[in-house]
C-alpha positions, 0 to 999 in steps of 0.5 A, a space after each residue: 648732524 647737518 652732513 647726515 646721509 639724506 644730505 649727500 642723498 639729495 647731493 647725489 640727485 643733482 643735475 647741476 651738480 653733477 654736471 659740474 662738480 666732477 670738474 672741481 680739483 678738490 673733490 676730484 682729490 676727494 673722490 681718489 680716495 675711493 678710486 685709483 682714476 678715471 681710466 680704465 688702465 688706472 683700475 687694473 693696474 690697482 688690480 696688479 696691485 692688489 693680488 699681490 696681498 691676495 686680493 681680487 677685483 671688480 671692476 666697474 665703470 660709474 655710470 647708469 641710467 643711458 638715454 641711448 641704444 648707442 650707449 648701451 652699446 658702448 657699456 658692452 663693448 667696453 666690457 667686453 673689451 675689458 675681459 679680454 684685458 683681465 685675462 690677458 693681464 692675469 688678473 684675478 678680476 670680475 666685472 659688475 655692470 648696472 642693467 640701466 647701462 645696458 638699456 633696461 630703461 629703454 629696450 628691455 630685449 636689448 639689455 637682456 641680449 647685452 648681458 647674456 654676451 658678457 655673461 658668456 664672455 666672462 664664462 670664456 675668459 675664467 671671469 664672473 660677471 656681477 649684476 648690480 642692483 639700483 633704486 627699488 624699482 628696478 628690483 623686480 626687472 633685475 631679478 627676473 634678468 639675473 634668473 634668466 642668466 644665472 640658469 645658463 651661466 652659473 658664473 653669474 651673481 647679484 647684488 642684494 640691498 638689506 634695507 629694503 623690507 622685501 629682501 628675506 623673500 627674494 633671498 629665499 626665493 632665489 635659492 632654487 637657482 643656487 644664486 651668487 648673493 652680494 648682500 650690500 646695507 643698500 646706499 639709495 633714498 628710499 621712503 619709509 614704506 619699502 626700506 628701513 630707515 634706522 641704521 640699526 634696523 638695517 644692521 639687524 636686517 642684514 645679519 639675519 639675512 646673512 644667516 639666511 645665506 650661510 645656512 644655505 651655503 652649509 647645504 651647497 645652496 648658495 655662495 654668499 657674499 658680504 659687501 659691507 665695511 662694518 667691521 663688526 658685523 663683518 666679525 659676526 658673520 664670520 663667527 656665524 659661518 664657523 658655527 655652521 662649519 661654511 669654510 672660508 672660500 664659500 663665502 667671502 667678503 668684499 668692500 670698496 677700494 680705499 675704505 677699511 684696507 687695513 681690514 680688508 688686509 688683516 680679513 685675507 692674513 687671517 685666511 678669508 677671502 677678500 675681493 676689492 671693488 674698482 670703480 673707474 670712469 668720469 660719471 662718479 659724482 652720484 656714485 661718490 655721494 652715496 658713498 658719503 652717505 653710507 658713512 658720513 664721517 667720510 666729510 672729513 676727508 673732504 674738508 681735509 682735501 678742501 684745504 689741500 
């Protein structure tokens, strides 16, 4: 298949092209199709929208990997001016921020500080904050933070990325501090020794680790959450939940904007619980590759906005 996932992979990891494709009308038609805009006020009043079905939101600005302290600055700033909004507005939203865009990769006490601000904001405005997870090398930095911050706000979670070897060990090392787990297929190019590279393989992997999840939900030990749009697999994991008697609402799933919503739908008519990720800002080209790359099929589209 010539637009397989290494394709859109190798896309994402483009200077030239992220400097300058974001400017092309028809992959800006394109990218709408997972996201509602560019600012911030596009994304909550998506939110608005969608509580009306019963959904809830998160929110996240694209961007990652700063150079700058001013920019970590920023991050949080924005942030924290965005819980405020959520709050104000009624929303039944939560905000996910990568670490890189607090300043991991350059002050490391910073990011830490950051990130213990917009846990407490959202503890104060009846939010959540989402940690995100980024390429293999982050794994252990962003562990070690999520611990630090989920002992003193409980309010706090976790992505998790199933294609990667490694994951079953940090889920069960992390049930001591009864984590907020958002189990993702995981969307980076990661070589062969530290991540599976069969969709197959990470489909098996993920519903293991979903049983993982779910039996420690049953013992009040985790909240498990289920980022995926297999539909499918969505179905077993929820057939599984029942078998263990973990009721809806201790569990629950969530996927992207535009994608699977007449499931996403369906999944919150049947009585699960469904929150839409939001992704908003002007750094989305990397963001939208990998999104092609977790199913390719989505070309289509493209070609489809190519031709207007």
């Amino acid at each position: 298949m010539p637009f397989g996932r290494g394709f859109f992979l190798a896309l994402a990891k483009s200077s030239y092209l992220n400097n300058h494709v974001t400017k092309w009308g028809f992959v800006r038609r394109a990218t709408s199709k997972f996201m509602p805009g560019e600012a911030p006020e596009d994304a909550l009043n998506a939110s608005a929208a969608l509580a009306k079905g019963g959904r809830g939101t998160i929110f996240t600005k694209l961007g990652e990997a700063i150079t700058a302290p001013e920019e970590a600055k920023a991050v949080r700033d924005h942030y924290l001016w965005l819980f405020d909004e959520i709050k104000k507005r009624g929303l039944p939203g939560h905000v996910s921020v990568k670490p890189t865009q607090l300043g991991l990769d350059i002050a490391p006490d910073i990011c830490d500080a950051y990130t213990k601000e917009l846990a407490a904001k959202a503890q104060a405005t009846g939010c959540f904050l989402w940690i995100d997870m980024e390429d293999s090398s982050y794994v252990d930095r962003t562990i070690a933070l999520y611990r630090k911050i989920k002992t003193e706000f409980p309010k706090s979670g976790l992505a998790i990325q199933a294609y990667l070897y490694r994951t079953p060990k940090d889920v069960a090392d992390l049930l001591d501090v009864n984590p907020v787990i958002r189990l993702v297929k995981g969307a980076y190019s990661e070589p062969p020794h530290l991540a599976y590279p069969k969709k197959a393989d990470v489909d098996n992997a993920y519903y293991d680790i979903s049983d993982t999840m779910l039996r420690a939900a049953a013992e009040g030990k985790c909240l498990p959450i289920f980022g995926t749009h297999d539909v499918a697999l969505v179905g077993r994991i929820i057939a599984r939940a029942r078998a263990l008697k973990v009721p809806a609402g201790k569990y629950e799933v969530h996927m992207l904007y535009g994608v699977k919503d007449a499931e996403q739908q369906r999944l919150r008519a049947s009585g699960e619980s469904v929150v839409t990720l939001v992704s908003y800002g002007t750094a989305w080209f990397k963001w939208y590759m990998r999104r092609l790359a977790e199913r390719p099929a989505n070309v289509g589209f493209v070609i489809r906005s190519m031709l207007g």
